[in-house]
N, C-alpha and C positions, 0 to 999 in steps of 0.2 A: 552794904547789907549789914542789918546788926546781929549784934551776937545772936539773940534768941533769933534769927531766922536764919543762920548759918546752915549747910549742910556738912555733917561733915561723917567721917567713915574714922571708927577705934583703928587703933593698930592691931591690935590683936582680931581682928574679923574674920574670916576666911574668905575663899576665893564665893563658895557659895552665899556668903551672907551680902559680901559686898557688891555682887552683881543686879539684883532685884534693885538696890537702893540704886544705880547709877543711870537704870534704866527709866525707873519711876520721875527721878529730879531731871533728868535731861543733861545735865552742866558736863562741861568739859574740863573741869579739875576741881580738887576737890581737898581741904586741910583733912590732915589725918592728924586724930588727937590722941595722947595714952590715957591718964589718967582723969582726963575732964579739957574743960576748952582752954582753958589755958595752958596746955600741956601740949604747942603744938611740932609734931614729928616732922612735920614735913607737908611737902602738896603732891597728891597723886592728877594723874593725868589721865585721862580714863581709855584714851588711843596707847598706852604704857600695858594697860589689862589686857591687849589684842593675843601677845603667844602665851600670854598663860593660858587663855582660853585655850587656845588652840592645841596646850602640852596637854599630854593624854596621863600624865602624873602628875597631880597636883599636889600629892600630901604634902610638899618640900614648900607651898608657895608660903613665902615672907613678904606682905605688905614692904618692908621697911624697904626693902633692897631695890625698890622701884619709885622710893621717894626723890622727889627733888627739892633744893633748898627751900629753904620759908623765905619769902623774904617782909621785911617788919616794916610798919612805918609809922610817924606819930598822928594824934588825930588833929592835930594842927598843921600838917601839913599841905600847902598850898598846892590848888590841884595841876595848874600850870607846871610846875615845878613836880609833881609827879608822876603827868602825861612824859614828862622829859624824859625822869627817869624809868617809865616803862619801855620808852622807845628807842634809849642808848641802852641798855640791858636787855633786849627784848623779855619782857615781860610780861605777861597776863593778869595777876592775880597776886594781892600785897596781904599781911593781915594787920589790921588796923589797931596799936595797943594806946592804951588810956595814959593817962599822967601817973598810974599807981603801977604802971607794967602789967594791967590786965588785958585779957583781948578784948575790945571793944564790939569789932566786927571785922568784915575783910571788905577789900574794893576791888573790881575790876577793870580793866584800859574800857570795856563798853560804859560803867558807871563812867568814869571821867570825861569821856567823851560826850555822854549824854547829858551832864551838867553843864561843858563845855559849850557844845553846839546848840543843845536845845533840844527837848525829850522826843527824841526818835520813837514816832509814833507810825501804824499803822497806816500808810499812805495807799494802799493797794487801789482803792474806791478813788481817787484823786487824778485826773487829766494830770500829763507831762507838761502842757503849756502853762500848770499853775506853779512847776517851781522853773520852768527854765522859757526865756522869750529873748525873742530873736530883736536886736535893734539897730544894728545894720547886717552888710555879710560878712564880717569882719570882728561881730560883736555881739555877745550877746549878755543878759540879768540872768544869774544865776541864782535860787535861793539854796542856801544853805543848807537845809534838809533836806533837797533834791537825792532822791535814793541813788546809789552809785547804779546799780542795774537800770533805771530810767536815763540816765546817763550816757552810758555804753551804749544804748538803743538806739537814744536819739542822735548822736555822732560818730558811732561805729568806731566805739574806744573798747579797751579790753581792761579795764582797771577792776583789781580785786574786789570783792566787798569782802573776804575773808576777816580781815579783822576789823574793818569799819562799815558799815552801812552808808554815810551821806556821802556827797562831796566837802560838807565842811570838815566833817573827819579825815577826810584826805590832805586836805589841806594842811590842816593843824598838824596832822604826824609828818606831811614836806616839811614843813618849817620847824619844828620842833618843839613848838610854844605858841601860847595863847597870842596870831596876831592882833596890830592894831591898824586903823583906819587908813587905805591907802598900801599897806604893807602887801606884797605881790608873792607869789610863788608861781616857780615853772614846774608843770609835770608833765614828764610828755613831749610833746607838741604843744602844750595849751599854756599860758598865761593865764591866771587867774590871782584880780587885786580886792582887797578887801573894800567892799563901800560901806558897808556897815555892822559895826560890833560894839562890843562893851565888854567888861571886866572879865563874864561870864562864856561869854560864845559871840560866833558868828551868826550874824543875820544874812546877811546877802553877798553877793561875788557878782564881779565884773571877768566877765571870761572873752580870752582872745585867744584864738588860734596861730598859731606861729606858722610863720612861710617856712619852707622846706629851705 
């Protein structure tokens, strides 16, 4: 996301200034700046705002004291190597600075993801038979976009989509890295080997179910 289309909340806001805006954008964390964008305080959380709301004394509230670390990264840094580092860190949310130590923008683990695998679009309108076929009883084509809730459906799996949407999302945070051709992960029950990818993302999975 670049700078100019950043959201972000002053430190100095109050509790009523900054609630319209968290409702309006949607997002679930958000840099907090002092004196301009590159001035940044920290990242709020916007599940962080739940007891203030709820404290019936707010004159006391301080942004700052609900911040969590920033954490920084360069803009040349490799995204493989940054999925890594969201998912040993657990991390969401990086802010992305320039060659001059400006803020460029920030990134999220869904942006990495979706460069990764391939832009998680809007499948709702899409038959389950077009990302996942059956090729013996033992076997089946998986496509990589395969939404994880079509997933769960068709196999009676309970797997998150909390921080990933596909199955190649799942995959990629099993392993920890951008696979390559052939390269397998167990999750579960299930085997799942890579048949087709490239530098960028997965295309397709081969999925076995594991005996008991």
């Amino acid at each position: 996301i670049p700078r100019t289309q950043m959201v972000v909340i002053k430190a100095e806001s109050s509790l009523e200034e900054i609630l319209p805006q968290i409702v309006n954008s949607a997002h679930s964390r958000y840099p907090v700046v002092g004196e301009g964008l590159d001035d940044i305080c920290g990242i709020l959380l916007a599940k962080d705002l739940l007891p203030q709301i709820l404290c019936k004394d707010q004159s006391e509230f301080q942004i700052r004291e609900l911040l969590r670390p920033t954490v920084v990264v360069p803009e040349s840094k490799r995204l493989n190597v940054l999925l890594r580092e969201f998912r040993e860190n657990r991390n969401h949310m990086a802010i992305v600075i320039d060659e001059y130590g400006g803020v460029a923008g920030l990134v999220t683990i869904e942006d990495v993801l979706e460069e990764i695998v391939g832009d998680i679009e809007d499948e709702t309108d899409a038959e389950v038979d077009q990302f996942i076929r059956k090729i013996t009883d033992d076997d089946y084509f998986i496509k990589a976009l395969t939404p994880i809730e079509d997933f769960n459906e068709f196999f009676g799996t309970r797997f998150s989509d909390e921080d990933f949407d596909t199955i190649g999302g799942l995959v990629i945070q099993s392993l920890g890295h951008m696979p390559t051709r052939n390269e397998t992960a167990t999750i579960d029950r299930f085997e799942f080997q890579v048949i087709n990818a490239d530098q960028r993302k997965i295309h397709s999975l081969r999925m076995r179910p594991l005996q008991d």
